[in-house]
ROLODO-179301 format. One record per residue (C-alpha): residue in one letter; x, z, y. Coordinates in Angstrom, 1 decimal, padded with zeros to 4 digits. Each point is the difference from the previous one (the first is absolute). Example, Ala and Ser with C-alpha at 12.3 -4.5 7.8 and 13.67 -1.06 7.14 Angstrom:
<mikols>
mikol residu->A, x->012.3, z->007.8, y->-004.5
mikol residu->S, x->001.4, z->-000.7, y->003.4
</mikols>
This chain:
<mikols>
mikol residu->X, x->020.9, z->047.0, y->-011.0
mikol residu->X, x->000.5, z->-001.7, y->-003.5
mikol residu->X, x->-000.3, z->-003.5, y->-001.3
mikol residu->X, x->-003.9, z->000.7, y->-001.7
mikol residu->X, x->-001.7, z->001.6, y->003.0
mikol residu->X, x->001.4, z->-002.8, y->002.4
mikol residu->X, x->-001.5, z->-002.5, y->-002.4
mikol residu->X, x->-003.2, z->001.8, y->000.0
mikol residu->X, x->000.1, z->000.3, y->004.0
mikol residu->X, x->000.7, z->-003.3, y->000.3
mikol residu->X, x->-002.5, z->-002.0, y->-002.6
mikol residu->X, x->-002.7, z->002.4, y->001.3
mikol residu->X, x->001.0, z->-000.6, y->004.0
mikol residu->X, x->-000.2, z->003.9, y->000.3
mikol residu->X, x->001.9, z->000.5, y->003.4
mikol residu->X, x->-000.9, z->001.5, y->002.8
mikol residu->X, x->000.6, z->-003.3, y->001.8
mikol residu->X, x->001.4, z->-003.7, y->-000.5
mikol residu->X, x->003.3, z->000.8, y->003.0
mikol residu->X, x->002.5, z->-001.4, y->-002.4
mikol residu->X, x->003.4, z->-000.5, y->001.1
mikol residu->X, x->003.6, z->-001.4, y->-001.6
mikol residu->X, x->002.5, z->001.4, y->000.2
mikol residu->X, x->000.9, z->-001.2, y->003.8
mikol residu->X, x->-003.0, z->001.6, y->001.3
mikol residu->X, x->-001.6, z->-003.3, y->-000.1
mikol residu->X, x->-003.7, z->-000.1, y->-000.6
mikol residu->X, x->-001.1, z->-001.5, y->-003.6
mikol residu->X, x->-003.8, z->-001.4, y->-000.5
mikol residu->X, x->-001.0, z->000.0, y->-003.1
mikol residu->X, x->-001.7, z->-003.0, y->-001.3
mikol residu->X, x->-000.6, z->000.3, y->-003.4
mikol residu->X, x->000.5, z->003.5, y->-002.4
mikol residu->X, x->000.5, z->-002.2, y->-003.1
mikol residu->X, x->-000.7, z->001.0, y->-003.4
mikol residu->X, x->001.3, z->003.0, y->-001.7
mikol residu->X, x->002.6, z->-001.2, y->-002.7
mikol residu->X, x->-000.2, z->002.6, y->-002.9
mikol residu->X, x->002.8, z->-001.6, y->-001.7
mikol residu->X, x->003.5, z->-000.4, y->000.1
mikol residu->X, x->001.3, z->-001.6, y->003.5
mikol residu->X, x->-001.3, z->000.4, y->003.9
mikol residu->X, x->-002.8, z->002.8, y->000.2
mikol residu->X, x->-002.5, z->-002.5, y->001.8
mikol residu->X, x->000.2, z->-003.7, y->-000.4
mikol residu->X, x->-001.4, z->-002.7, y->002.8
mikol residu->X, x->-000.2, z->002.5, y->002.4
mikol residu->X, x->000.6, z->-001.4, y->003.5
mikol residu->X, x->001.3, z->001.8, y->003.2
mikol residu->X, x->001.8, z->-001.7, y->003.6
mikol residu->X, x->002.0, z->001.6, y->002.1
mikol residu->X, x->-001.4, z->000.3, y->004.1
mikol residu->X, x->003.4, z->-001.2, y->001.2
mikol residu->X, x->001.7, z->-003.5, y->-000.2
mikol residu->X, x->003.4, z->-001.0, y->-000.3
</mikols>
């Protein structure tokens, strides 16, 4: 999968479902998507996720 279409998938929520997981295996909610950054730096700005597990 390149860079564009996982920008695309991901500013459009197109998924099948919202199961995300790190790394670990560790379940990931996502909060907030952000906002698609178009320029130069991160591809989505304020976007906010947490992680199902504490340390």
């Amino acid at each position: 999968m390149n860079e564009k279409l996982l920008q695309y998938l991901w500013n459009y929520k197109v998924f099948t479902n919202f199961n995300f997981k790190d790394t670990n295996g560790n379940l990931i909610e996502i909060i907030d998507f952000g906002k698609w950054n178009r320029d130069s730096g991160p591809d989505f700005l304020m976007a906010k996720i947490k992680s199902t597990t504490s340390f």
